[in-house]
N, C-alpha and C positions, 0 to 999 in steps of 0.2 A: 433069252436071258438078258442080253445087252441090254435090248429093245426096252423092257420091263424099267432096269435099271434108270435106263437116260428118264423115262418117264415119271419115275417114282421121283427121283433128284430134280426133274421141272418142277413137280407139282409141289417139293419141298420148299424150293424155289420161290413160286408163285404165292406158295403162303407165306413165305418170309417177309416177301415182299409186300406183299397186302397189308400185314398186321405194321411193318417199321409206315406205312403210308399212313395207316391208320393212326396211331401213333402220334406223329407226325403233323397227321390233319387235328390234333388235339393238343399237342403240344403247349400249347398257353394254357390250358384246364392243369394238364399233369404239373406244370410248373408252378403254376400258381398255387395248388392244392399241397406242392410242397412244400412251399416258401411258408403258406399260412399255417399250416401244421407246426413247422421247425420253429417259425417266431412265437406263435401261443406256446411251445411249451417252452421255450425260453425264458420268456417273460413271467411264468405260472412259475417258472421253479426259480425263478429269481424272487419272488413274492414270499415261496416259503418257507418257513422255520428252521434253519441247519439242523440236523440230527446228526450229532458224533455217536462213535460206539468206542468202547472199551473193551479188551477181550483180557483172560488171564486163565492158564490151564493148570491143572490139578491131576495129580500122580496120586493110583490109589494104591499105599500101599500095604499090599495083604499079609496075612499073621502067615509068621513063618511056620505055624503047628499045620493050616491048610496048602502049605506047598509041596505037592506031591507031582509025579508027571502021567498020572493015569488019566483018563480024558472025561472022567468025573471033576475031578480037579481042575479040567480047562472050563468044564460047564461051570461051576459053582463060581471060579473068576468072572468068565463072561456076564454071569446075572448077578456077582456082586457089584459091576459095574453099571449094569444097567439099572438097578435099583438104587446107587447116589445118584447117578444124573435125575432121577423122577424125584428122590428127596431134598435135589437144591432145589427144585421150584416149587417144592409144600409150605402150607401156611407157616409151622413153628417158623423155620429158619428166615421169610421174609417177616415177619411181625419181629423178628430179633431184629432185622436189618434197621425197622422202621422204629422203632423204637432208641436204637445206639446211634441213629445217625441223626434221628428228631425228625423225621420227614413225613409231612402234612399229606400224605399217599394213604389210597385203599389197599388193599393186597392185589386184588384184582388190577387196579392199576401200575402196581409196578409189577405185575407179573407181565404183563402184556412189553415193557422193559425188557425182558430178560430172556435170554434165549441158553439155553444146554444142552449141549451136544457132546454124543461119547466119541472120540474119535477112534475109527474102525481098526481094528485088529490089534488095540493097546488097552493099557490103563490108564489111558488118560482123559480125560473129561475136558472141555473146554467152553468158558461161561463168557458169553460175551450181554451186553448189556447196553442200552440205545436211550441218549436221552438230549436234549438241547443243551444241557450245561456239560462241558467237555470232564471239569474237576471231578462233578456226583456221578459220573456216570463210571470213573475210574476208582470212585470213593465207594458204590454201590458193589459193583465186582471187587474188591478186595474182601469187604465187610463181610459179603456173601459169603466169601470161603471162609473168613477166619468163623465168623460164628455155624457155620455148616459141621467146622472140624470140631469147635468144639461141644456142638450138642452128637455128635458122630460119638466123640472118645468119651462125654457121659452117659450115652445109650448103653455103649459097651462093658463098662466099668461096672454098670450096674451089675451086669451078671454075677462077679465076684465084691462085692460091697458087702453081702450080708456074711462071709465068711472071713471076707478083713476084718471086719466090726466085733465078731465073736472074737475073736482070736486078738485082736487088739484088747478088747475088754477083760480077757485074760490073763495076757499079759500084764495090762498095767494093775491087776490085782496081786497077781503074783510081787510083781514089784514091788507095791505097799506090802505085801508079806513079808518079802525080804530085808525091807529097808526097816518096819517094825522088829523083825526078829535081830538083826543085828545093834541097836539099840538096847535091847535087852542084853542081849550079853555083852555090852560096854558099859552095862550099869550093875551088877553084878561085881561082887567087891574078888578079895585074891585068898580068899580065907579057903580052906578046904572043904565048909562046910557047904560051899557054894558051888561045887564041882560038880556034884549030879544035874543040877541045875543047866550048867551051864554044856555040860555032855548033850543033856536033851535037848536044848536050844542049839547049837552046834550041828547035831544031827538034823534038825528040823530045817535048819538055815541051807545046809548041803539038800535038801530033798526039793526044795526049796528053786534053789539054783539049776539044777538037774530039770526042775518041772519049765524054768521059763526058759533054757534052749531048748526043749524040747519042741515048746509053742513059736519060740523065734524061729527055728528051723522049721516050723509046718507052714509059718507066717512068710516066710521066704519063696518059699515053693508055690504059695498060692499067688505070691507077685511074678513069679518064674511062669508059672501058670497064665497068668492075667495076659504077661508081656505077650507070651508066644500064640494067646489067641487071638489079639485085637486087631485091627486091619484099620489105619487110620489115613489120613488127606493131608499130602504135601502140595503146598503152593509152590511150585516150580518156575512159574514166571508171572511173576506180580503186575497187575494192569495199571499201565501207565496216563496221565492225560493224552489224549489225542489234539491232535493239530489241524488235521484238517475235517470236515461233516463226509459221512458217506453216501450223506441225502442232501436236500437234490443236487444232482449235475447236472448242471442247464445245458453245458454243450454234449455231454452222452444223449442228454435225453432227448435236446433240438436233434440230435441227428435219428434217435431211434423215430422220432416225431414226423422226422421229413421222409424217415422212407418207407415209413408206414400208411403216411400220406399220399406217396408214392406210388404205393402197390395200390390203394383203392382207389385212387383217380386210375391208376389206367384198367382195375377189374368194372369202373363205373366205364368207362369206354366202350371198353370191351361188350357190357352189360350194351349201353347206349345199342354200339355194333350188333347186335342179337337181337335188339327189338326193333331195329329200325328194316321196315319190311319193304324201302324201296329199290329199283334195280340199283347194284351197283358197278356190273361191268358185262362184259360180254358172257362170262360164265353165266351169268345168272340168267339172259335171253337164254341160251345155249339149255340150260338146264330147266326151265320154266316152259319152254314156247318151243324150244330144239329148231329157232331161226338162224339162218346164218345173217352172219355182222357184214353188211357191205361196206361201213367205213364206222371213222371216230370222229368228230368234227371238236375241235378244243376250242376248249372256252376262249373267247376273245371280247375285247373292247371294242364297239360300234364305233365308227365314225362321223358324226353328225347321220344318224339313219341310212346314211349310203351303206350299202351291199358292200358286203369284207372282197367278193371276187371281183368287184370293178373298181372301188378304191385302192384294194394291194392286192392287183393278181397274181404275186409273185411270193405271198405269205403263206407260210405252212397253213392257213386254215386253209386260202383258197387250194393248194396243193389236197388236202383233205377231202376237197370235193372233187378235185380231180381225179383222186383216188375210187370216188365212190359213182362217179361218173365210170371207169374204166372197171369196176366192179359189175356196175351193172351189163354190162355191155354182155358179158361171160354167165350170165344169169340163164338165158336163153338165146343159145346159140341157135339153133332151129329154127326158131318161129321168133324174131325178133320185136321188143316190145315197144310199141310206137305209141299208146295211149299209159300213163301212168299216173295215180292215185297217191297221194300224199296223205298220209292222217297219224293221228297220236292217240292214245289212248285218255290226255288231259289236256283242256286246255295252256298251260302251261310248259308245255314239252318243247316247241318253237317249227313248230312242223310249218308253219309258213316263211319261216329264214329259208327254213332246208326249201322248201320247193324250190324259192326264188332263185338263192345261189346256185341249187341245183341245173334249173334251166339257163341262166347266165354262164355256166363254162360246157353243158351242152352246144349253147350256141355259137359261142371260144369256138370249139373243134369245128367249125365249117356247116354246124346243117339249122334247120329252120326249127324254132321251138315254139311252141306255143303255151302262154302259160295262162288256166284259166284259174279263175275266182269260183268255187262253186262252193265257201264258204258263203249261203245266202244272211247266214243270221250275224254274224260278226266277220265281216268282208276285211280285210286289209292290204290287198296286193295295192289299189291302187294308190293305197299310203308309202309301202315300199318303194315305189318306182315315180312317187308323185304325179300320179298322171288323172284326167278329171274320170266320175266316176256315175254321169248320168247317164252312159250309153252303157250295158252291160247282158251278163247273162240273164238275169230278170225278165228285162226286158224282151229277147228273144223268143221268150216263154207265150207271150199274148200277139207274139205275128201272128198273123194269119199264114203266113209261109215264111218260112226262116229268111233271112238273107244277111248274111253278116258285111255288108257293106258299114265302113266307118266302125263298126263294134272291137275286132284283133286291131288295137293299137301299139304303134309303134314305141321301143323303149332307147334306151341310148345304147344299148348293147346289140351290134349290128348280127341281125337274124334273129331276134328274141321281141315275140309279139305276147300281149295280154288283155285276157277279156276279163275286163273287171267283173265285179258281181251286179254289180246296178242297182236299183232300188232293192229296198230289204223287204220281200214280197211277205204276208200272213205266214203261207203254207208249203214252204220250202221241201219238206220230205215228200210232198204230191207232186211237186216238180218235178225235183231230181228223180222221182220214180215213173213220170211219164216217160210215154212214147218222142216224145217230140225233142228229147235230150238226148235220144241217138241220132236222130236226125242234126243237130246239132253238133255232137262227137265228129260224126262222117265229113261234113262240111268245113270244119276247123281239120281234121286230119288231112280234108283233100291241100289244105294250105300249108301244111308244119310237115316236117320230118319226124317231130317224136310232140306230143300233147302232152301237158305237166297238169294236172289236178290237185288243187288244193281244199280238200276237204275239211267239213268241222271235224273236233275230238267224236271218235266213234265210239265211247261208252257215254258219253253227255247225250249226245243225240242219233236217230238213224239214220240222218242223211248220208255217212259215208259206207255205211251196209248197202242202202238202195242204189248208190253207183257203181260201188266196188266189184260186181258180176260185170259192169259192161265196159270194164277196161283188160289191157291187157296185164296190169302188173300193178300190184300194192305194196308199196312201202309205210312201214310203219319207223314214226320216228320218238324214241323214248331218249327223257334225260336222267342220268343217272345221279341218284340222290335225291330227286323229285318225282318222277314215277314211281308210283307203286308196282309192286310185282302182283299185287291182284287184279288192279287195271289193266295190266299188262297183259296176261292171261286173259282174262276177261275177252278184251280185246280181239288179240287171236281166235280166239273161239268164234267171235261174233263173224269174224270174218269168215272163218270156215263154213261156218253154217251156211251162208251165201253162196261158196261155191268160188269166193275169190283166190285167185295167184297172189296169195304175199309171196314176192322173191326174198323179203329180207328186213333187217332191221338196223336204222340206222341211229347211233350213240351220241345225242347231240350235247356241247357243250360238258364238253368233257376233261376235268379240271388234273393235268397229269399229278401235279403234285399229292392228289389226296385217292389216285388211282392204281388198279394195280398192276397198270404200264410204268417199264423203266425205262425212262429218260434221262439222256446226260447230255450235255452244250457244252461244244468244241469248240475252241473258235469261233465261236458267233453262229454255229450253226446245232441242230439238236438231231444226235443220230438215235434212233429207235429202235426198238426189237416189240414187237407186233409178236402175239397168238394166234394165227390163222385156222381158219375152219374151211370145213370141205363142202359139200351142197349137201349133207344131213344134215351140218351145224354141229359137226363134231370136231374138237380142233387135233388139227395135223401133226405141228411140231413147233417148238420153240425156234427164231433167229431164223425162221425160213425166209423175208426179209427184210432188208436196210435200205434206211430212206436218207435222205441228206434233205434236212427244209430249213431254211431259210428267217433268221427269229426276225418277228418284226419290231 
């Protein structure tokens, strides 16, 4: 369970690690993507049109004949509310607005203005309204309500109009009844002839009286009526000019800008990351090919073309080759490897650094190296070592009997000899697959401790297939970021098929900062922690261990 544990927290680790490198290794993309993001929306919202808003809410208040507490009564509120908010933004009420206010507007245009909303679990409504002029847009929202209220309380009034109107019209006859009949009996003399006269008019003028309270009192009741049914709209807080725009905010919006710029520069990384199908560290040997890593060689700066292990042999790269020197050695304990094959899967990889250095701190430790050219089509050893390049393996090809006299020349690295390539022969894969290039192997072996082969890329061409059965051990050198992992594979394969010993793979030019090795510099020096693999190329354990190298 520990076991499990410590595992699962590397590997959490490991990918932490990768992705802050990755990151990291893009760092100017993600920065920049967010600078330019943050400035164009800066600048966009500096360009456009202030938009104020005005807001002002509305109490609806309901006829006291509908307040009841049975939950009928709470439905009938809740949808008498929700049916004003849908009637402040109908045509009647803005063609009123557009008309009292004189504004040169469609409806449809100032609706798109105007926002109403009921606020949740009240009566109250709240109308807010968005325009460039700060004044109209405070002038729009008031008008709204007031004309909203009052076609609201002449919706409502209708209902009782035609029984005010009766009973008004009633009335005011009755009245001219009364005001006629009393005129008559003030003209009417005092005689007693004029008594009966004046009894019936009397009478008639009481009935009279009697008839218009009775219409006053039904007139009353129908307003008593009216009050208690009408549910009408108080402006509770009146909209004010506004002072500052709610649109745009250039610094909200630079910053929504920048870190939204943010996220897709580093999902575009990421992306980038996922399609990019070359190796990029020993996981991906390990899981592609299941090679063990003999070492990492880090990227360094040449010295005028001199060799990193005889200009600073005391640089973490040479150190690196030291390492891959004492790697190999543990390869084949047994049967130890004295003839050894160098190739890449791309021209571009640097598989003839690696030979070179390689046999240069071989020959450091005390024994005799030989390092051959059997690059016949694009030769370069004896550019590395500046040495002439008429006498070579080529050549040795058309003896009639071998003899390497004058051919293993000498380098400035005491015990490190090299047979250049020699002339650049037609038919280089008929060579290296003759007989007479074992013959050749035997005779350089009977002179070196350990033979260094520097073959072409073995997916370009098959010249390093046809050697690769008649050494003892093949290294394959890939650089990560520039290798393909199909090349890569490929590769392997080819070599399988042949029957050759790859002992191992080795990681050239390997750039720690954008890897997913962690490195830190102490005092001038850079201590490591290494992922070590076992001889299936499965890794062991994290911090197994610690180097101390030397920055140059």
């Amino acid at each position: 369970m520990d076991n499990q544990f410590m595992d699962d927290s590397l590997s959490f680790s490991d990918d932490f690690r990768r992705y802050f490198a990755l990151i990291w290794r893009w760092w100017w993309m993600i920065g920049l993507a967010t600078l330019l993001a943050a400035v164009t929306a800066y600048l966009v919202s500096q360009r456009m049109t202030p938009i104020y808003q005005a807001s002002t809410t509305l109490l609806i208040n309901e006829a006291s004949a509908n307040r009841t507490t049975d939950y009928t009564s709470i439905l009938t509120s809740e949808r008498l509310a929700r049916t004003y908010t849908e009637m402040l933004s109908k045509k009647p009420v803005l063609q009123a607005v557009i008309d009292d206010l004189g504004l040169k507007l469609e409806i449809k245009d100032l609706l798109k203005m105007i926002s109403v909303e009921l606020v949740r679990d009240t009566q109250l409504i709240e109308v807010k309204v968005e325009n460039p002029d700060p004044v109209l847009a405070s002038d729009i929202a008031n008008r709204l309500v007031a004309k909203f209220a009052e076609q609201t309380q002449a919706l409502q009034a209708s209902r009782y109009a035609s029984s005010k109107q009766n009973l008004e019209d009633q009335l005011t006859r009755i009245d001219e009844q009364i005001q006629t009949t009393s005129k008559q009996i003030n003209s009417l003399g005092t005689g007693t002839e004029a008594n009966p006269e004046r009894d019936r008019l009397e009478a008639a003028l009481a009935q009279y009286r009697q008839t218009y309270a009775s219409l006053l009192q039904s007139y009353e009741q129908v307003r008593v009526a009216e009050a208690g049914s009408t549910s009408n709209v108080v402006q509770i807080d009146p909209a004010t000019t506004p002072e500052t725009p709610i649109r745009p905010r250039p610094l909200r919006n630079a910053a929504l800008a920048g870190a939204v710029g943010l996220f897709m520069a580093i999902g575009i990384v990421f992306l980038i990351e996922a399609l990019d199908d070359t190796i990029k560290g020993p996981e991906d040997i390990v899981r592609i090919i299941g090679l063990p890593v003999l070492g990492l060689i880090i990227r360094y700066e040449t010295n005028e073309g001199m060799l990193i292990t005889i200009a600073e042999p005391r640089s973490p790269v040479s150190e690196s080759f030291r390492s891959v020197r004492t790697n190999l050695q543990f390869t084949s304990v047994d049967k130890p490897i004295r003839t050894l094959l160098i190739t890449s899967p791309s021209p571009s990889d640097g598989k003839t650094t690696i030979a070179a250095n390689l046999g240069v701190v071989i020959a450091q430790n005390g024994k005799r190296v030989a390092l051959i050219d059997a690059d016949l089509r694009r030769p370069n050893i004896h550019k590395v070592f500046d040495i002439p390049n008429r006498m070579g393996l080529s050549g040795l090809f058309v003896m009639p009997e071998v003899n390497l006299d004058g051919s293993l020349q000498k380098t400035i690295t005491e015990g490190l000899y090299t047979l250049p390539a020699g002339d650049v022969p037609p038919n280089p894969a008929e060579l290296l697959g003759s007989e007479k290039l074992s013959e050749i192997l035997r005779l350089v072996s009977e002179k070196a401790d350990m033979v260094i082969i520097d073959s072409p890329p073995i997916v370009a061409v098959t010249d390093s297939a046809v050697l690769a059965h008649r050494v003892d051990g093949v290294i394959l050198v890939v650089k990560p970021g520039v290798t393909k992992m199909a090349a890569a594979r490929q590769a392997f394969e080819q070599l399988n098929r042949v029957g050759a010993n790859v002992v191992g793979v080795i990681l050239n030019e390997v750039d720690f900062a954008q890897s997913r090795y962690h490195y830190y510099q102490y005092k001038g020096y850079y201590y490591g922690y290494r992922s070590y693999y076992d001889e299936s190329g499965n890794k062991v354990r994290k911090k197994l261990h610690k180097e101390k190298e030397k920055v140059t």
